[in-house]
N, C-alpha and C positions, 0 to 999 in steps of 0.2 A: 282221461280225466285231467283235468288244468290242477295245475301246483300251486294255485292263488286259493289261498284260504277262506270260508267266509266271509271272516270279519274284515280282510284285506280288501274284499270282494265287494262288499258292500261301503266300505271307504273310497273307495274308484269308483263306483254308480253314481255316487254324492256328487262327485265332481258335475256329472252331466245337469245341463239345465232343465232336461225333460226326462221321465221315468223309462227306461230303458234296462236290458237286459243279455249278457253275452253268452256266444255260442261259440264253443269252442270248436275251430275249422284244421287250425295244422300246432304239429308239436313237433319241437326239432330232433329230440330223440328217437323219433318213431318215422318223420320223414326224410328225416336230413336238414342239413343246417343251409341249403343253398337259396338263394334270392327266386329264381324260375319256380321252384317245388313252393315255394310259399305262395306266390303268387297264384298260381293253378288252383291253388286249393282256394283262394277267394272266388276265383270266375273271373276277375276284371270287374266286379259291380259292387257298391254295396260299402256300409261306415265299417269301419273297422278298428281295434285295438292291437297293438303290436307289444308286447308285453316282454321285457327281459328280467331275467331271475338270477342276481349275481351271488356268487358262492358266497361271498361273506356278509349277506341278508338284504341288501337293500334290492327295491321290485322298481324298477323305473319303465319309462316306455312312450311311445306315442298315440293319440287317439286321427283318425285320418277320414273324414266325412265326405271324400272322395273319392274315387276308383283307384288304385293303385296304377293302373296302365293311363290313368287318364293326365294329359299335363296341362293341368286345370290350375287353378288357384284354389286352393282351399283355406275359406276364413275361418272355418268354425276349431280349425289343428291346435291341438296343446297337448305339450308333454306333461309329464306324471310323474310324481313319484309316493310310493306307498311305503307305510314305514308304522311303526310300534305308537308312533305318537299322531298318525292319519294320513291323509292323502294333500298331495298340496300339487294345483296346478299351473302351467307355463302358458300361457295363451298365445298363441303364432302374433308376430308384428310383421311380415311380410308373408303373406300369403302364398304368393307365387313361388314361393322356395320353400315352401313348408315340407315336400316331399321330394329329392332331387334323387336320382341315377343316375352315376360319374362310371361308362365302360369304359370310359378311358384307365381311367383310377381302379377301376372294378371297387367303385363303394355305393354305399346306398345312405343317404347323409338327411341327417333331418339339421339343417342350420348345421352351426358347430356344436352345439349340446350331442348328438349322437350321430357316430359314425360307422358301419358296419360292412365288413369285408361282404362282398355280393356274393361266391362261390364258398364261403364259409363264415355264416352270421353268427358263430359263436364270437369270431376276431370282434370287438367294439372299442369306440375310444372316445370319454367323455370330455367333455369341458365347461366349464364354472362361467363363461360368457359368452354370450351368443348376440349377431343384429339378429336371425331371422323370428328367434323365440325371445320369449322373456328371460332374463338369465334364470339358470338355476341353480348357482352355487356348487355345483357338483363336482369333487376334487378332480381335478386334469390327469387322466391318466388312461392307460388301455386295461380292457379288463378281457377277462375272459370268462362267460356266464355259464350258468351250469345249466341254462333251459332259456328257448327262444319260445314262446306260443304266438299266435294269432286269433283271434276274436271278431265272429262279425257281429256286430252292434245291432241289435233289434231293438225298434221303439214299439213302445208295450201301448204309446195311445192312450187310451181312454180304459186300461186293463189296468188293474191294482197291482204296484208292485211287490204287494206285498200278501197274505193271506187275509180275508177280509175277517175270516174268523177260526177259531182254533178247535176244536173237537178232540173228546178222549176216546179212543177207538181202544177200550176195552172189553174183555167181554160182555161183562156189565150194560155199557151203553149201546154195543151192539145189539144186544137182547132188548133190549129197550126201546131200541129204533126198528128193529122186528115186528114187538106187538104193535109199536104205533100205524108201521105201513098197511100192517095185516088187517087191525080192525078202522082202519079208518073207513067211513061213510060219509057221505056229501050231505049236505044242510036239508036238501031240496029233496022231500021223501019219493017225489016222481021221477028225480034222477039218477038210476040204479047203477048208473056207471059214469067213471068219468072218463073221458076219450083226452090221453095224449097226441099231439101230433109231432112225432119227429120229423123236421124239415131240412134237407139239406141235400148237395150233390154225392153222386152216387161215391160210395168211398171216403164219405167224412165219417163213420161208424156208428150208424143209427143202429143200424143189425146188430152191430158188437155190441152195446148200450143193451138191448133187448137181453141177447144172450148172457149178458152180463148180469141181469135183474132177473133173468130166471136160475141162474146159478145162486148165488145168495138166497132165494127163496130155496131151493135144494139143499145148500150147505155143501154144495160141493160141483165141480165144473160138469154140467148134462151137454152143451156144445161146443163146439172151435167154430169161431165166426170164419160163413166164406165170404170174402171181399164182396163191395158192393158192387163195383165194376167189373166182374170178373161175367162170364156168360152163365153160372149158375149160381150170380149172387142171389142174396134174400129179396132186392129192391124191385116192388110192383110200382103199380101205380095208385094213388091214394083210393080208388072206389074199390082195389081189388084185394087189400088184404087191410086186416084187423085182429090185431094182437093179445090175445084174453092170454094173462100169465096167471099159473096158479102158486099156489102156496102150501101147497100139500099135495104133491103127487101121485100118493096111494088113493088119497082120498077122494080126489078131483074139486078139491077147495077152491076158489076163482078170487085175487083180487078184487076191491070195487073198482078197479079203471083200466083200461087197456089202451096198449099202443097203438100210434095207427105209423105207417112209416109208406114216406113219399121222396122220391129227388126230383129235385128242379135242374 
């Protein structure tokens, strides 16, 4: 679990110019504090945040929109810092150094703004002006942080980043969205059912989705979904199976609509 709070969390998204979302990849108390271990866990691919967490509160870091093995120029780099009164960014001025490896030195150096022992990335040592980044004011001194994480950056696209809408999952409204699933009918008095089609590849969890909406009508778990890829998944082919869920077990009560489930 990342040590970046919400609110903190949400102050650092802002920064990005497109809705985006982080995943937390390595934590240095739980992997190690070394340069190789951190790397590994990115893969070599892929945007990434590098986030330090200093004892005495301030969250600084870099964001890096290009391969870490890669020695590429990266325009879109800027450092961060997060803080009680918001996030404020550094936007790279020289591209080509925004990410540099010194084995000679064993450091790992974003400009002169941060600088971190390669074999042990708690060692860091700030500075208040930098040519490769925008300055950042940040008192000149070595610190030693109480947590390194890593972050790969997913862009969400054309996905809300945010919940589109809020729902009270009380008993209440749960029973309420019961009766409505239960007695709902379709307009069209000739149409005595409605047929869903679950569409997707084998092992995106159409069968889980199924077993899931026959469980809630139960009030209680009746399967454990077997994978769809698996040699005894659920996954036919669309003419060969059709999904009638009921609503009362004892009674053999049927929804009005049933699933149909297909992979492509």
């Amino acid at each position: 679990m990342s040590q970046l709070d919400r609110r903190s969390e949400a102050q650092l998204l802002n920064l990005f110019p497109k809705p985006v979302k982080l995943g937390l990849l390595y934590k240095g108390r739980f992997h190690g504090y070394e340069y190789n271990t951190l790397l590994n866990k990115l893969g070599g691919e892929g945007k990434c945040v590098i986030i330090i967490y200093l004892a005495s509160g301030p969250v600084r870091g870099v964001y890096l929109s290009e391969a870490l093995s890669a020695l590429t120029s990266d325009n879109d780099a800027f450092l961060f810092d997060v803080s009680e009164n918001g996030a404020t960014k550094y936007p790279v001025l020289e591209p080509s150094k925004a990410s540099v490896v010194s084995y000679e030195a064993n450091l790992w150096q974003f400009g002169d703004s941060i600088k971190m022992i390669r074999y042990d990335l708690r060692h860091v040592s700030f500075c208040a002006r930098d040519c490769v980044y925008t300055s950042t004011g940040w008192p000149t001194k070595n610190s030693q942080p109480c947590e390194v994480e890593l972050h790969r950056v997913h862009d969400l696209g054309h996905l809300l980043p945010n919940d589109w809408r809020h729902l009270s999952w009380t008993a209440s409204a749960r029973d309420d969205l019961m009766r409505g699933v239960v007695s709902f009918q379709a307009l069209d008095k000739d149409l005595p059912r409605i047929r869903v089609l679950l569409l997707g590849p084998a092992g995106a969890g159409k069968s889980s989705f199924v077993v899931s909406a026959r469980s809630i009508m139960y009030n209680r778990v009746v399967h454990l979904p077997i994978i769809g890829k698996a040699a005894g998944g659920f996954t036919k082919r669309v003419s060969q199976e059709c999904e009638n869920v009921k609503y009362s077990k004892s009674k053999c009560k049927y929804l009005s609509f049933k699933y149909i489930r297909t992979q492509i």
